[in-house]
C-alpha positions in Angstrom: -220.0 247.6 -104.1 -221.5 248.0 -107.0 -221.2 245.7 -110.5 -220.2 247.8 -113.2 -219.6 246.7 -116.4 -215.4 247.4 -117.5 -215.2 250.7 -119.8 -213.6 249.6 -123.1 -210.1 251.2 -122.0 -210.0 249.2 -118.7 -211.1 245.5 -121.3 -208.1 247.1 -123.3 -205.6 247.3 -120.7 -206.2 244.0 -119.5 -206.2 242.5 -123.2 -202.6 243.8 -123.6 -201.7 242.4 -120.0 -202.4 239.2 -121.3 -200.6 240.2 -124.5 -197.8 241.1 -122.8 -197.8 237.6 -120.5 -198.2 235.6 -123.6 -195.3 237.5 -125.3 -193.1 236.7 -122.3 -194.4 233.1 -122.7 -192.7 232.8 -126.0 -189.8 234.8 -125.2 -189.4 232.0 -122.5 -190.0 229.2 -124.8 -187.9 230.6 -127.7 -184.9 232.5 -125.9 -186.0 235.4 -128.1 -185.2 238.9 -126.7 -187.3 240.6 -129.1 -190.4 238.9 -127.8 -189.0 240.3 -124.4 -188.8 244.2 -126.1 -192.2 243.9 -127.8 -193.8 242.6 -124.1 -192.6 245.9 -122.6 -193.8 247.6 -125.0 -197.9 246.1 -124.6 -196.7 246.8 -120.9 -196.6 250.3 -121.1 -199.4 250.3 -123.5 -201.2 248.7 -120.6 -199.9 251.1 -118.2 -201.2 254.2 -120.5 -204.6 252.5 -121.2 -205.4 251.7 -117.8 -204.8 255.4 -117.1 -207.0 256.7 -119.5 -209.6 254.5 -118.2 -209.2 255.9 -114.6 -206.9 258.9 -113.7 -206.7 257.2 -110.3 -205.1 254.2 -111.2 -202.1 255.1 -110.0 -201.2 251.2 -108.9 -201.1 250.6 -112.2 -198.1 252.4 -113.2 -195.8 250.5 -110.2 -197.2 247.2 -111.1 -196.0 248.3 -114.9 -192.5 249.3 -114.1 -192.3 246.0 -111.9 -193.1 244.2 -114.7 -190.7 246.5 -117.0 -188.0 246.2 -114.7 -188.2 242.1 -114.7 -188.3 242.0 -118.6 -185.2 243.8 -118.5 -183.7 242.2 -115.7 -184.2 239.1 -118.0 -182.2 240.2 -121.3 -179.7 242.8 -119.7 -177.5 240.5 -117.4 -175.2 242.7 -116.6 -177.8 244.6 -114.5 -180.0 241.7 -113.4 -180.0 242.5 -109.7 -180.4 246.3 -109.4 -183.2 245.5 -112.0 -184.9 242.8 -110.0 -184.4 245.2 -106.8 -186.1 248.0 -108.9 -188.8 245.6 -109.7 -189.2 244.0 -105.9 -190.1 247.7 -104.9 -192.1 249.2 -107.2 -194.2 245.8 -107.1 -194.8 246.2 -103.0 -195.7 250.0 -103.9 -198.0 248.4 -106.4 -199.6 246.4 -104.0 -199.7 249.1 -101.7 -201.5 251.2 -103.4 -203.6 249.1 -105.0 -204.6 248.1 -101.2 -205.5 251.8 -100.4 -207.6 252.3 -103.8 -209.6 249.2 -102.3 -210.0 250.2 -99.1 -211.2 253.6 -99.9 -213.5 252.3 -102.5 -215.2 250.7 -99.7 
């Protein structure tokens, strides 16, 4: 496998994961649910910029609404555990999926 350097979309995406994570951070430290809002918001800019960068990124999208679903698992209570259900599947399709792209990368 080859060494490629990251197109500027895929540096992006992964610049507004770690947006997104720090966001979440301070959500957690403050109690602030519009932290929470504005973290699923980079999320999905994440989700949309790792797309552009590769059509076939189709992983990416699960492992966005898993992370979606959590961050709304955390400020809606009163639908907590169909939203952590949500997010336990679509992270194992995530996985998944990001296991096959591997594996036929190889």
């Amino acid at each position: 496998m080859q060494n490629t350097p990251m197109s500027e979309k895929a540096r992006l995406a992964l610049g507004l994961v770690a947006g997104a994570g720090t966001l979440a951070s301070f959500a957690a430290i403050t109690g602030s649910h519009a932290l929470v809002i504005l973290a699923v918001g980079t999320v999905l800019s994440a989700v949309v910029a790792a797309f552009q960068a590769d059509r076939r990124n189709v992983w990416a999208a699960w492992a966005g609404g898993a992370a979606v679903a959590a961050l709304l698992a955390w400020i809606v209570p009163d639908l907590r555990s169909i939203l952590l259900l949500v997010s336990a599947v679509e992270g194992a399709g995530a996985l998944l999926l990001a296991l096959a792209r591997y594996r036929r990368s190889r």
